[in-house]
C-alpha positions as CSV (number, residue, x, y, z in Angstrom):
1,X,22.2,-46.7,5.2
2,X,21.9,-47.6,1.6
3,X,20.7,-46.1,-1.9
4,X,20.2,-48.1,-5.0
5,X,19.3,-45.0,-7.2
6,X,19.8,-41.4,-7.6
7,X,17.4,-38.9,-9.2
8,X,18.3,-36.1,-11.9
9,X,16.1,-33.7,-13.0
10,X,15.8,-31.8,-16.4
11,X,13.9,-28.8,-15.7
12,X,13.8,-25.2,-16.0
13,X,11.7,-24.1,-12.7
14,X,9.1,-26.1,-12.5
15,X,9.9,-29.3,-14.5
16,X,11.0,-32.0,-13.1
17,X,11.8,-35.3,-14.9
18,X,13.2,-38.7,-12.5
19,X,16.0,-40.3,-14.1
20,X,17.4,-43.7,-12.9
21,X,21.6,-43.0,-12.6
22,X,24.4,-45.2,-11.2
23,X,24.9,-44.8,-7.3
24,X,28.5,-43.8,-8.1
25,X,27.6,-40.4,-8.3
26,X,25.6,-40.2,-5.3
27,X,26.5,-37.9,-2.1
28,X,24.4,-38.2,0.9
29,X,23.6,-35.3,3.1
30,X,22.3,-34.9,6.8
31,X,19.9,-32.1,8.3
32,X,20.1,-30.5,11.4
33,X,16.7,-29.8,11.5
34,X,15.4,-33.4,10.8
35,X,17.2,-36.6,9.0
36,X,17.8,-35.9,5.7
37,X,19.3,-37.5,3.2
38,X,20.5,-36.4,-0.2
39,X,21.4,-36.9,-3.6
40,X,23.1,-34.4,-6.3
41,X,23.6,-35.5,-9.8
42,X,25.7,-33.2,-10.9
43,X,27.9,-34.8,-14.1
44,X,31.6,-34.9,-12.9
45,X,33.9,-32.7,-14.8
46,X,31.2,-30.9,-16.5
47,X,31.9,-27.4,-17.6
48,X,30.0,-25.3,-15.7
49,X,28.0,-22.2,-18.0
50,X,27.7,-18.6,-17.4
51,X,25.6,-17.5,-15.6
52,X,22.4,-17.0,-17.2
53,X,21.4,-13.3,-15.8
54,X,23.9,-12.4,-18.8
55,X,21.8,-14.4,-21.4
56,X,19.0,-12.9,-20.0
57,X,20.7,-9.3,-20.0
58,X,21.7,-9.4,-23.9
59,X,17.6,-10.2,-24.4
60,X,16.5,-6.9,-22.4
61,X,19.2,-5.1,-24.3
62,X,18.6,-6.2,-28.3
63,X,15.0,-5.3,-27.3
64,X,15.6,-1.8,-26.4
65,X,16.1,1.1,-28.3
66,X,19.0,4.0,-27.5
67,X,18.5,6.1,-24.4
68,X,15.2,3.8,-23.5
69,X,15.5,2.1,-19.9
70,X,13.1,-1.2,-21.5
71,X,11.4,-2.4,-24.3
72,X,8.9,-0.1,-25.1
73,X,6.5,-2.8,-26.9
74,X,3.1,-2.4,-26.2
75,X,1.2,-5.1,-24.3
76,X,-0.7,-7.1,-27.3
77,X,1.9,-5.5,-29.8
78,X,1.9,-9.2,-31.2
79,X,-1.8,-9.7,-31.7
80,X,-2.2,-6.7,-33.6
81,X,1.1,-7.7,-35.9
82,X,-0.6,-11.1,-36.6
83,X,-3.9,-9.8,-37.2
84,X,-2.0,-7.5,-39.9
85,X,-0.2,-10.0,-41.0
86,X,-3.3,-12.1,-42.0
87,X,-4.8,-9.3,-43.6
88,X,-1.6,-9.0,-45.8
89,X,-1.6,-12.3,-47.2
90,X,-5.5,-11.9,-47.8
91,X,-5.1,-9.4,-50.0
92,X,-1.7,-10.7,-51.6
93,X,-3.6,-14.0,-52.6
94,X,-6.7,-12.1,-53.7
95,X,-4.3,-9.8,-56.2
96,X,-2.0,-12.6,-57.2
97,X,-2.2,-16.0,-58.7
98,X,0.3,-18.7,-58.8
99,X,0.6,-22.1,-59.9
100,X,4.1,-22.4,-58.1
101,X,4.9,-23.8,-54.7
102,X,7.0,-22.5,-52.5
103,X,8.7,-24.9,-50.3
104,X,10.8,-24.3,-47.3
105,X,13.2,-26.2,-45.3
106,X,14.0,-25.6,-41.9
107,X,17.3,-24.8,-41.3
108,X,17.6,-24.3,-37.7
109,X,19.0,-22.9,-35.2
110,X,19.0,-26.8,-34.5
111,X,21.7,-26.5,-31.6
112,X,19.6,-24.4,-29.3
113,X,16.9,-26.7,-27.6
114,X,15.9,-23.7,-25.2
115,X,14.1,-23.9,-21.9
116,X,11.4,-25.9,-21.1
117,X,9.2,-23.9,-18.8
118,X,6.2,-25.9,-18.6
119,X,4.9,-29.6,-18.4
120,X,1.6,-31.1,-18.3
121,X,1.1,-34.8,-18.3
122,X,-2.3,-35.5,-19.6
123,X,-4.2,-38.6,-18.0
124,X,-4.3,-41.6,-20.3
125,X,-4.2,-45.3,-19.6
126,X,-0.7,-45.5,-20.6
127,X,0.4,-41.3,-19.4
128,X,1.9,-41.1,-22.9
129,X,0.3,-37.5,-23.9
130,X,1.8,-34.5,-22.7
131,X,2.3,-31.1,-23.5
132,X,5.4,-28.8,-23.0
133,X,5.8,-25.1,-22.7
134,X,8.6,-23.6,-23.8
135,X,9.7,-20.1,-22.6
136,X,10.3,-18.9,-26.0
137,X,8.8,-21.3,-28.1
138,X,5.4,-22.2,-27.9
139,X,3.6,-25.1,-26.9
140,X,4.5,-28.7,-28.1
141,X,2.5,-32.2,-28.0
142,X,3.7,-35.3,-27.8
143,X,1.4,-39.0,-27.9
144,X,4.6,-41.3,-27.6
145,X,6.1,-40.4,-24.3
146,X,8.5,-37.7,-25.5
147,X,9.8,-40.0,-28.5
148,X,8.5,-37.4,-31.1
149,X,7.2,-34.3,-30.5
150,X,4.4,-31.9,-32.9
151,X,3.9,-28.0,-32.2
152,X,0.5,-26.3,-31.5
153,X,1.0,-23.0,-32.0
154,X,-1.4,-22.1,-34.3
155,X,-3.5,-18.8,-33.2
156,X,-1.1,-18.2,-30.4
157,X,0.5,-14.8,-30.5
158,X,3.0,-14.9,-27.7
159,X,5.3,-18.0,-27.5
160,X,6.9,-17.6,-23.9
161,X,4.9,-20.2,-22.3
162,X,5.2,-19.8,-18.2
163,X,2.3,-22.8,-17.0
164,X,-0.1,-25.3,-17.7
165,X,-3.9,-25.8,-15.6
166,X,-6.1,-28.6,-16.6
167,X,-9.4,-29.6,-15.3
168,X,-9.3,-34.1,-14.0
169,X,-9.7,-35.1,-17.8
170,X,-7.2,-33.0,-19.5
171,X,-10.2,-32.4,-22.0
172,X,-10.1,-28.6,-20.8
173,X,-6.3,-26.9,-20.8
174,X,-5.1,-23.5,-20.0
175,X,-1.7,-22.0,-21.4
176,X,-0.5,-19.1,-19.7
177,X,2.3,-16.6,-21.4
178,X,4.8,-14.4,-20.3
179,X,7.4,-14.7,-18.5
180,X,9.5,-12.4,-15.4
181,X,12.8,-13.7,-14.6
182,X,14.8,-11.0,-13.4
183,X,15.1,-7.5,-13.2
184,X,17.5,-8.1,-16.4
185,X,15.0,-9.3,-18.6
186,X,11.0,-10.1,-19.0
187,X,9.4,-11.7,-21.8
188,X,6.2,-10.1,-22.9
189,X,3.2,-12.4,-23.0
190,X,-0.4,-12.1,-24.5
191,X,-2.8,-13.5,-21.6
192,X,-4.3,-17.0,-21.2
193,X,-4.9,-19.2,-24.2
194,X,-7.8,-22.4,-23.8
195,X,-7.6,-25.4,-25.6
196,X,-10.8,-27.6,-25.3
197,X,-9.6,-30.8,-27.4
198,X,-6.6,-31.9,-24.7
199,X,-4.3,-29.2,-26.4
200,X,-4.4,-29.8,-30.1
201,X,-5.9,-26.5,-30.5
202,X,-6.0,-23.0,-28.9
203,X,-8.5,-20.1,-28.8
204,X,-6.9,-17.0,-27.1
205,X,-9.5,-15.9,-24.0
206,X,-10.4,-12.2,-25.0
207,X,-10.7,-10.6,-21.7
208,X,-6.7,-11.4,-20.8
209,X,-5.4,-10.6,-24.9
210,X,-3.5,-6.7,-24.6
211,X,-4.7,-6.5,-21.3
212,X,-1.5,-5.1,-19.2
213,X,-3.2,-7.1,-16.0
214,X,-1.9,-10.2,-17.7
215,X,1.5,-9.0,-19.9
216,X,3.1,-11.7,-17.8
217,X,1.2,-15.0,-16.1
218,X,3.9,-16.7,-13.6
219,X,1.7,-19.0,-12.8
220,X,-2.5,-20.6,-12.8
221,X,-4.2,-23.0,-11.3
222,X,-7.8,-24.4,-12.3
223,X,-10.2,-26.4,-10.2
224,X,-9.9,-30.1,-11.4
225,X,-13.8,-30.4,-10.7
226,X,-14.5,-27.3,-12.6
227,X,-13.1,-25.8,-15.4
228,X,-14.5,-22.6,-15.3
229,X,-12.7,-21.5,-11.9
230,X,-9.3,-20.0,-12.8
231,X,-6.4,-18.3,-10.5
232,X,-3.4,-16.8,-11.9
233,X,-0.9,-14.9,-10.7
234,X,0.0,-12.0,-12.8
235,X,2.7,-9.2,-13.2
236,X,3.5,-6.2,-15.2
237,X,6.7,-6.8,-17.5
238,X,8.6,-4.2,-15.7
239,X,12.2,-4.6,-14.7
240,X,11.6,-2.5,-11.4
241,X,11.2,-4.6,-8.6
242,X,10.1,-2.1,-6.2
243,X,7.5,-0.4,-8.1
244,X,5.8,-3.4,-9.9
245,X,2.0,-4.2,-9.1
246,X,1.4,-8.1,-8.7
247,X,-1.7,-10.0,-9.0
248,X,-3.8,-12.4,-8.2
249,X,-7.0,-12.9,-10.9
250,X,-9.8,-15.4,-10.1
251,X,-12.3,-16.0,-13.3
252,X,-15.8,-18.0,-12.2
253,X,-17.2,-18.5,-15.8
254,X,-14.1,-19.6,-17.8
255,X,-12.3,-16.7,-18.0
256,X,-15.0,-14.3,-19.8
257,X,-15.0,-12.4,-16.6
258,X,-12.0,-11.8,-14.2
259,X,-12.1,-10.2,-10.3
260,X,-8.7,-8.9,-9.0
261,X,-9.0,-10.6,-6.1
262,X,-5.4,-9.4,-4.4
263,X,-2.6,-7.0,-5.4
264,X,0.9,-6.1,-3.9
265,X,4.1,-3.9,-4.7
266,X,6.0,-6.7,-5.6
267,X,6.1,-10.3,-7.2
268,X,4.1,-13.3,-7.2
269,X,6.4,-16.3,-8.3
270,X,4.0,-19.1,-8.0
271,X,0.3,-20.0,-6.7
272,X,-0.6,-23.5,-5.9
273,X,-3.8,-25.3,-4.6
274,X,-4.0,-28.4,-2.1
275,X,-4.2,-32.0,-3.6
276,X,-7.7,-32.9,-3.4
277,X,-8.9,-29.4,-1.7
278,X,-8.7,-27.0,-4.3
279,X,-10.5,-24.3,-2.0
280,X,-6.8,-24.2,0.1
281,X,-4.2,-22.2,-2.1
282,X,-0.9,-20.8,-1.2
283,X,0.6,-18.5,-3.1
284,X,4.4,-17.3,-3.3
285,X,5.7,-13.8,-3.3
286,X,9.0,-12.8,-4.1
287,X,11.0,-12.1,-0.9
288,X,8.3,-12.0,1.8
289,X,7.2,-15.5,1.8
290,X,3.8,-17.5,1.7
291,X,0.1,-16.4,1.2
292,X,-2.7,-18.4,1.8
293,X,-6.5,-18.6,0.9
294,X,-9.1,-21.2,2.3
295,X,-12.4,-20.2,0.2
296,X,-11.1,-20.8,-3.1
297,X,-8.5,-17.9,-3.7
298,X,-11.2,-15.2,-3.4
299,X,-9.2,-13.4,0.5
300,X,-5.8,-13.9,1.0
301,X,-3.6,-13.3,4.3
302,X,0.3,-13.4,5.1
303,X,1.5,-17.0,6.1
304,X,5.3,-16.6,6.6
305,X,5.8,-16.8,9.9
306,X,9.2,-18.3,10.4
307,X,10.8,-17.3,7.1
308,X,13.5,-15.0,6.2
309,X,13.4,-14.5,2.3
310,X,15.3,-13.0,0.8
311,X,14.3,-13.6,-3.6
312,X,12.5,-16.1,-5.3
313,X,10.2,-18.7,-3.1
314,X,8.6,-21.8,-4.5
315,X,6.2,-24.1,-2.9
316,X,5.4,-27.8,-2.7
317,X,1.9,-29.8,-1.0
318,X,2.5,-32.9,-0.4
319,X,-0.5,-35.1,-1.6
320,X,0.0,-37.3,1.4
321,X,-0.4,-35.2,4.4
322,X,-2.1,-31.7,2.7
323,X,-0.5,-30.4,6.0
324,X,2.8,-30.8,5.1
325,X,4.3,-27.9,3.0
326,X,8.1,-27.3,1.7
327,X,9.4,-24.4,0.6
328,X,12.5,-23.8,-1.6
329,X,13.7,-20.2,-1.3
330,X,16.1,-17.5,-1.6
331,X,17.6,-16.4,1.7
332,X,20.4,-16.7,4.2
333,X,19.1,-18.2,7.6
334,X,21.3,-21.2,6.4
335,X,24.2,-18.6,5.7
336,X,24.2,-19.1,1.9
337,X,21.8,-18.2,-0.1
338,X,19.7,-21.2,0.1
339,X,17.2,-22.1,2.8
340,X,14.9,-25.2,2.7
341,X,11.8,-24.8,4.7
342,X,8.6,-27.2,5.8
343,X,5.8,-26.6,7.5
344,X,3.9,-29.3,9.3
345,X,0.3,-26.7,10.4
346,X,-0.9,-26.2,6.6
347,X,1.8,-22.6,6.5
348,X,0.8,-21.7,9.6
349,X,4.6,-21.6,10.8
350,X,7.8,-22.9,8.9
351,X,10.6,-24.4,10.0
352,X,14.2,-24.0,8.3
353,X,15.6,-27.1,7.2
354,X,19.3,-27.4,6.9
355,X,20.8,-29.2,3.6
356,X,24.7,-30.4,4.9
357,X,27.2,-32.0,3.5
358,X,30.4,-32.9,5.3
359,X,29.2,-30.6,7.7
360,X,29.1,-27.7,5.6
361,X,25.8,-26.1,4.7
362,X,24.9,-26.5,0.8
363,X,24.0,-23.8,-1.7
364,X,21.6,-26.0,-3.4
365,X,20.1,-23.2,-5.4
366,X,23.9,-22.4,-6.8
367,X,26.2,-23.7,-9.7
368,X,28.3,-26.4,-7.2
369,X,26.4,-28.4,-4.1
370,X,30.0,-26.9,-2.1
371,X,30.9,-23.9,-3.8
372,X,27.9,-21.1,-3.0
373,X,27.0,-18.9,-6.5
374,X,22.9,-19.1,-5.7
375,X,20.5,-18.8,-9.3
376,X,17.8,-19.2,-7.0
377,X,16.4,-16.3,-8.9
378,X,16.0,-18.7,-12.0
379,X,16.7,-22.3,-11.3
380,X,14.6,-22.9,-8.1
381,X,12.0,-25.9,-8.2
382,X,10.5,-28.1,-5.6
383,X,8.5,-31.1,-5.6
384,X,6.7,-33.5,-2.8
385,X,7.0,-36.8,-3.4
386,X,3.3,-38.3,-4.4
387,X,3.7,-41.6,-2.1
388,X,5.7,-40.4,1.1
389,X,5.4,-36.7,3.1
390,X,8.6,-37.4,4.7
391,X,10.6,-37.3,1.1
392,X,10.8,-33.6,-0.7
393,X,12.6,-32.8,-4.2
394,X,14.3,-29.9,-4.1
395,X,17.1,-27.6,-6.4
396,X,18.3,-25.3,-8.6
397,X,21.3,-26.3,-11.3
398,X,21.9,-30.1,-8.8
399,X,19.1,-31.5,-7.8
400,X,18.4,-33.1,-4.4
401,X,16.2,-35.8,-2.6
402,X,15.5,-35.4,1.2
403,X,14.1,-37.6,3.5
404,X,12.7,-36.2,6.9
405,X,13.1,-38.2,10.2
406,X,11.5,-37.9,13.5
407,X,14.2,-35.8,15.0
408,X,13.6,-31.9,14.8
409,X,14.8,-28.8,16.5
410,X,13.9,-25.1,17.2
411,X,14.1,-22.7,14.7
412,X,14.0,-19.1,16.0
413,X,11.5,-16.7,14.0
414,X,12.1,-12.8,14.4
415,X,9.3,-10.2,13.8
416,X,8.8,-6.6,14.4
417,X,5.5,-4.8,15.4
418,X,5.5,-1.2,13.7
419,X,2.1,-0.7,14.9
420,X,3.1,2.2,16.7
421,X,6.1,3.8,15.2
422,X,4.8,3.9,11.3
423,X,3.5,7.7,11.9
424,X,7.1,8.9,11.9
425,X,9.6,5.8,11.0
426,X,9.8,3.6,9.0
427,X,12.6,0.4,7.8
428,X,14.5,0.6,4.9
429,X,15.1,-3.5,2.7
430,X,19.1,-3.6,2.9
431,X,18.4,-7.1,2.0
432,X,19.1,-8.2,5.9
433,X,19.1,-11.6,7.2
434,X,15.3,-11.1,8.5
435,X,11.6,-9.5,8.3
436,X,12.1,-9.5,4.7
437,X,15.5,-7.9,4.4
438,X,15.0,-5.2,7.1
439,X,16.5,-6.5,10.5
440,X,20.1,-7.7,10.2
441,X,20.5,-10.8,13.0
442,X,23.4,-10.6,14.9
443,X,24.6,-14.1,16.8
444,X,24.2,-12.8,19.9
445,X,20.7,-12.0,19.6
446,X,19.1,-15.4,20.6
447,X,15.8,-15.6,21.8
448,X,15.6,-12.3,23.2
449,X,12.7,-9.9,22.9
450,X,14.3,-6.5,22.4
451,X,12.2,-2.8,22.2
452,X,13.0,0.7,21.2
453,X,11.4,3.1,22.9
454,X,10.5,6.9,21.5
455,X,8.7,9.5,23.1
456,X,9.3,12.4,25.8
457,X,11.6,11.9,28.5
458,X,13.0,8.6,26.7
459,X,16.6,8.8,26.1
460,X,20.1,7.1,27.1
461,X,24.0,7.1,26.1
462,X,24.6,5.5,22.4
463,X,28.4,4.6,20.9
464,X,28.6,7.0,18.0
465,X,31.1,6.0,15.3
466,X,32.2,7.7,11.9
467,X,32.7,6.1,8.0
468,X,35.7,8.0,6.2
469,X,34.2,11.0,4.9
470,X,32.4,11.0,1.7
471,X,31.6,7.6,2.2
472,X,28.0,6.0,1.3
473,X,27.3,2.3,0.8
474,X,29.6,-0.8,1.4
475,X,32.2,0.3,4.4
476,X,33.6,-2.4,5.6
477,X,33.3,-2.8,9.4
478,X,36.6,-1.9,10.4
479,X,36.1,2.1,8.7
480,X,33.9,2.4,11.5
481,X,35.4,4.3,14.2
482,X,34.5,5.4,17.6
483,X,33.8,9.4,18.3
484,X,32.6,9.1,21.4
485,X,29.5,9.0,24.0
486,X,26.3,10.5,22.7
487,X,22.3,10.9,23.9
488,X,19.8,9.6,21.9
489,X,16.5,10.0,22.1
490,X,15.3,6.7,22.7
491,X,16.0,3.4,25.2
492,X,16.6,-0.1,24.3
493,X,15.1,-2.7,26.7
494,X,16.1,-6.2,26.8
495,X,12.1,-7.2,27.7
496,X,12.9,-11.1,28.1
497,X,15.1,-10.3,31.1
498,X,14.0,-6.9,31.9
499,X,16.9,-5.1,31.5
500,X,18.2,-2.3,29.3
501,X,21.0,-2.5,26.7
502,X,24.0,-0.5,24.6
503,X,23.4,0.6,21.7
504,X,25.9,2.2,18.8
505,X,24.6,4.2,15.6
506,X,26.5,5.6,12.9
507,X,26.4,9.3,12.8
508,X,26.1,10.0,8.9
509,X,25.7,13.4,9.2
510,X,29.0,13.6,11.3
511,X,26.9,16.4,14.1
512,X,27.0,13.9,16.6
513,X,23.7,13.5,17.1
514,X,21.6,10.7,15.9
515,X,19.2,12.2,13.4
516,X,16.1,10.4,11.4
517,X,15.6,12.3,8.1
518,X,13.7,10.8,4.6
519,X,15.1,8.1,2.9
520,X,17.8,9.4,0.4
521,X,20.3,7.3,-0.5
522,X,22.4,9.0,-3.3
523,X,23.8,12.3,-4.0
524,X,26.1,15.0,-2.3
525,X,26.9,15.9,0.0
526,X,27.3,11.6,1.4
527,X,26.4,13.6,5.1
528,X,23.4,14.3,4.0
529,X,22.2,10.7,3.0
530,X,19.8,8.7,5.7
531,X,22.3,6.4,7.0
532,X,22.0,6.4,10.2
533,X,21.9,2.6,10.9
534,X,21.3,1.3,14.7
535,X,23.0,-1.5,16.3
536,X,21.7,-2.9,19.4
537,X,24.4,-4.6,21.7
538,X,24.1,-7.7,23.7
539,X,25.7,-5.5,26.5
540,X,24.2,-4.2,30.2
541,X,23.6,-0.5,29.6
542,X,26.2,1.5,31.8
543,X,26.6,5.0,31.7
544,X,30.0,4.9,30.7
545,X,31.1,3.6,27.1
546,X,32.0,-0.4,27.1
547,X,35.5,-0.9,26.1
548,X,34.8,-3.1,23.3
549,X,32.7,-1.4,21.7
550,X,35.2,1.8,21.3
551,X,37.1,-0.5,19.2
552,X,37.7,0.0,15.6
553,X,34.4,-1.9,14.4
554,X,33.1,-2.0,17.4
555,X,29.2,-1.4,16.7
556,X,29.5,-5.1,15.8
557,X,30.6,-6.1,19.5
558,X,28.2,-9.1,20.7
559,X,25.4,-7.7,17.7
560,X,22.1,-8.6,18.6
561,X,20.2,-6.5,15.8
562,X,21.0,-3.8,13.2
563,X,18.1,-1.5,11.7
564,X,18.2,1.3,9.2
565,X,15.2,3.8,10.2
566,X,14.5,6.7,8.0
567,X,11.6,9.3,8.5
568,X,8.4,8.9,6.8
569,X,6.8,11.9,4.8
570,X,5.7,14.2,7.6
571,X,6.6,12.5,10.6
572,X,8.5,14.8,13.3
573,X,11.3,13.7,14.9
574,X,12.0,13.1,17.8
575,X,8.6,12.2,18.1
576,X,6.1,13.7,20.4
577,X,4.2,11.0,21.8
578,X,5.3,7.6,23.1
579,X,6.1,4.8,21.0
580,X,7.9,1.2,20.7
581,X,9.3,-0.9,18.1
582,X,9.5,-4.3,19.4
């Protein structure tokens, strides 16, 4: 098969720009789930950069005071300053007069472009008028195709710009601000600005200005056939992960009004509507997966099933087939810490698509297409190509092409139903290969249904192994070493073929006995830390322990699944009435 060009993009996330190269660079991959073929355009003999997370670390740090954990800026903290500001000279010119002119020349920094965060291509006959949003500098205009570019950032009082929304004309434009990278560094925004003149001039929309709802936008989207009907996804700037608030905000009448239409603990990275269907959306969130609306972003509901994710998910509709979905995320189904998915139902299910390359699965999220070192965190973009379903653009640092054959394969999704257990249990994030970081998968697991079941009279012999004493997080496998044949209160069935199975736990509290207690992970004693992690064996249960599971390691003998339970805020355990986690 043969290529006559090769694509490179310039972007940072969501900007993609299509650059005719020389097929001498080219590198052509295959997919196991479907035909796929590649292309990176990575320069040869380029020196790679650091990584940004450090960049992005020094600009949470110069923003903090001592013995502060963040910035402690206000949300709107930069409207009030302006507003000052323009008072000051107000009353400077009213007290002085001058028949001298100042003039200034600009002297830089001149060898710092910055990042481009945002691009919107405004229609014209010859698509020569677009705008540009840059993460730190406002928003630019150019009439010429890029030749020559002018800045609009008059009136605006934040200048990370995250995202562009424009009605079919262009005539009506939204800029969002803000921006939330990592847990190393957020830039504060100041709501939604409006331009009605195709973005030569912005009025900032009151209701989002110092409202903490909208510190950071990561994305909006705005019905083409009316204006007035804005999404957004919103976040707090805070650097904790696990206690921020996300949003989703619908406006009806332009903005002068908003309806918090969804919120989670967590982050929404992106929100998207179908070409030519704006009342089907989909929106991203960080480390679970897809959400999905059908009446115009007003309900939402959980459409993941078939993902693992692990960080940062971005989403593509392809304009051919509004059924066909790819997704670009952070996670390790592929066994590096970038998976490709599609999704053929509208998000109904997806599909992981392998990316290989000499038959070795690519980190195409990471510095090198061979060498895994994911940024999927902050270089992650995806794009559908506008003329053909079967073709997807897809990256991080490289860039890639894919075309999709006929030939597919099964791709096994694992779930767990808590319906039952969440009175007493509950499963900590360890960042696992599935269920959003709670179920480690081992290879022997398969396609096997597996329960565990609580309640009176429900118990069985369970391998219990030690750490080295003290220990807490990180032991490698081979610390873990066999103490002998315990009871536990509880069984693990097999269900697919009806039988029961070993299981191992790691006694943490060194009493022999397994015991579910609150989640604490830190402090001393280590014993009494909620570590006691369950791993379910591939293995016929026997009454005697299995001689390869006493092994130094052993708990990882033919692994079919490893959990880490902890007891929820007054639950009793063992627990009184039957139960199954399955």
């Amino acid at each position: 098969m043969k290529f006559s060009w090769v694509l490179v993009f310039c972007f940072s996330f969501c900007v993609i720009i299509l650059i005719t190269v020389s097929t001498e660079r080219r590198k052509v991959y295959q997919s196991r789930e479907s035909t796929a073929e590649t292309f990176s355009a990575e320069e040869e003999g380029e020196e790679e950069t650091d990584n940004p997370l450090e960049f992005f670390r020094f600009q949470q740090e110069i923003r903090t005071r001592d013995n502060e954990n963040g910035p402690g800026y206000e949300v709107g903290y930069r409207s009030k300053a302006l507003s000052l500001a323009r008072n000051g000279v107000q009353a400077r010119r009213a007290s002085v007069q001058s028949n001298g002119v100042i003039a200034w020349t600009e002297r830089g920094p001149g060898n710092v472009p910055g990042r481009t965060r945002a691009l919107l291509n405004i229609p014209q006959t010859n698509n020569n008028t677009w705008l540009a949003g840059a993460a730190t500098g406002g928003i630019w205009k150019t009439v010429d195709g890029g030749t020559s570019w002018q800045e609009r950032n008059e009136n605006l009082t934040a200048l990370p710009i995250s995202a562009f929304a424009a009605d079919a004309t262009g005539s009506v434009i939204y800029a969002a601000t803000g921006e939330l990278i990592s847990s190393a560094y957020s830039a504060m925004g100041d709501g939604i600005f409006k331009s009605v003149d195709k973005g030569e001039t912005w009025t900032p929309i009151i209701a989002t200005q110092g409202n903490p709802d909208f510190a950071v936008i990561t994305r909006l989207i705005v019905d083409p056939n009316n204006a007035n009907v804005i999404v957004a996804t919103t976040a707090p700037p805070s650097s904790d992960r696990e206690a921020t608030k996300s949003s989703i905000m619908r406006s009806a009448n332009g903005g002068i009004t908003w309806t918090k239409v969804k919120e989670i603990t967590g982050v929404f990275d992106q929100i998207i509507s179908t070409p030519g269907n704006f009342e089907i959306q989909y929106a991203a969130q960080n480390g679970v997966g897809v959400w999905k609306s059908v009446d115009g972003g007003l309900t939402w509901s959980l459409s993941n099933a078939g993902m693992s994710i692990s960080g940062r998910v971005e989403l593509a509709v392809s304009a051919v087939n509004p059924d066909r979905l790819f997704a670009s995320a952070e996670g390790e189904l592929s066994g590096v810490e970038s998976d490709l998915y599609v999704s053929s139902d509208a998000g109904v299910t997806w599909s992981l698509v392998k990316v290989l390359f000499n038959n070795n699965v690519v980190d195409f999220l990471g510095n090198s297409a061979t060498e895994p070192d994911s940024q999927g965190f902050y270089d992650n973009t995806i794009l559908c190509d506008p003329f053909d379903e079967h073709i997807v653009y897809f990256g991080g640092v490289n860039l890639f092409r894919s075309t999709l054959g006929a030939e597919t394969s099964e791709t096994v999704y694992y779930s767990i139903d808590e319906s039952t257990t969440v009175n007493f249990m509950s499963l900590i994030n360890f960042s696992a290969s599935a269920v959003q970081g709670r179920v480690n998968v081992g290879q022997d697991a398969g396609k096997i249904a597996v329960e565990i079941r609580f309640g009176p009279g429900k118990t069985q012999k369970a391998h219990r192994f030690l750490v080295p004493e003290g220990s807490s997080s990180g032991v490698p496998d081979g610390d873990y070493t066999y103490q002998g044949f315990a009871d536990v209160p509880f069984e693990v069935w097999d269900v697919t073929n009806g039988r029961q199975l070993m299981v191992s736990f790691r006694d943490q509290g060194r009493d022999g006995k397994f015991n579910l207690t609150e989640a604490s992970t830190s402090g001393l004693p280590a014993e009494s830390q909620s570590r006691e992690y369950i791993f379910v064996n591939n293995v016929d249960y026997n009454n005697s322990p299995d001689p390869n599971i006493v092994a130094a390691g052993g708990h990882l003998h033919k692994l079919m699944y490893n959990i880490w339970p902890v007891l929820v805020g007054g639950g009793a355990w063992p627990p009184s009435v039957n139960s199954t986690l399955k």
